[in-house]
C-alpha positions as CSV (number, residue, x, y, z in Angstrom):
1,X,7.9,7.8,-5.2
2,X,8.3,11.0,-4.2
3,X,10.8,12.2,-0.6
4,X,8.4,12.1,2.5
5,X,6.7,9.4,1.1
6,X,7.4,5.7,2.7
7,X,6.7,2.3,1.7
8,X,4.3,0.9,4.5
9,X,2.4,-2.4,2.8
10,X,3.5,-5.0,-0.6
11,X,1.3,-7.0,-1.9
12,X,0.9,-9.3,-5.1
13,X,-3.0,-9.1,-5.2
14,X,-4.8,-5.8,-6.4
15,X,-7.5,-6.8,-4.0
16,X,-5.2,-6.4,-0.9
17,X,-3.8,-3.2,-2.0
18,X,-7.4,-1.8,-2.9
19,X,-8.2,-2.7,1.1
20,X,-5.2,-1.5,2.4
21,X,-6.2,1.5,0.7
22,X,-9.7,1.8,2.0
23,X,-8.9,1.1,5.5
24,X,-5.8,3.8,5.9
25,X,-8.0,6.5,4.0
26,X,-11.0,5.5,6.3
27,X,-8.7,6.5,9.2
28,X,-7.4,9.5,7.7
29,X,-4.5,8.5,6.0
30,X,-3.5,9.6,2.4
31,X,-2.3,6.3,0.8
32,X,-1.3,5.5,-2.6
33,X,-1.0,2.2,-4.5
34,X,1.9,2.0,-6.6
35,X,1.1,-1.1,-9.3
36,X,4.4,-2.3,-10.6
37,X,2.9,-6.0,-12.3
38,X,4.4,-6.3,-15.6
39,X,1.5,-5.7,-18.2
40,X,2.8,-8.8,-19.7
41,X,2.8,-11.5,-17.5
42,X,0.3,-10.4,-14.5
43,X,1.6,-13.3,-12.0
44,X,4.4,-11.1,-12.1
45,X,5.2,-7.9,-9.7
46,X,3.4,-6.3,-6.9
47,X,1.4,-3.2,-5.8
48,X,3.2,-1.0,-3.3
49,X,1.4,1.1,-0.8
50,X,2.9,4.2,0.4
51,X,1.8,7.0,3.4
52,X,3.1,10.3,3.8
53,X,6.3,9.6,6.5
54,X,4.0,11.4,9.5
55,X,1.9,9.1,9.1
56,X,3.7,5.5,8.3
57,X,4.0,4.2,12.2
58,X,-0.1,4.5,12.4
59,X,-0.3,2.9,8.7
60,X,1.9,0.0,10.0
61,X,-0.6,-0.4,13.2
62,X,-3.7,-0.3,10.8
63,X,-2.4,-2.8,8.0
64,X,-0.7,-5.8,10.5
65,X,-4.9,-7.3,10.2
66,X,-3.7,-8.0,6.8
67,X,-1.5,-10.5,5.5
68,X,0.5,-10.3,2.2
């Protein structure tokens, strides 16, 4: 990921990270989902969700309604 970019949510399910997504962009938030599964065996890996660094304390705030 790219500097000024921080790590603020991991999941394992793509439907999480899809929400997490949503609910930071609907707050004005920037997010992206970084999917690192393995294309070979799915159960395996995670999707990352990063925020530009201004923004990763309010990320935090919004995202602790969801669980990993």
């Amino acid at each position: 990921m790219e500097e000024g970019w921080k790590e603020v949510y991991m999941t394992a399910s793509d439907y999480k990270a899809e929400i997490a997504r949503e609910l930071l962009e609907n707050a004005g938030i920037k997010a992206v989902v970084l999917n690192q599964h393995d294309r070979l065996f799915i159960t395996s890996g995670e999707f990352r969700i990063f925020v530009d660094e201004k923004d990763k304390t309010k990320a935090i705030e919004i995202l602790k309604k969801l669980k990993k």
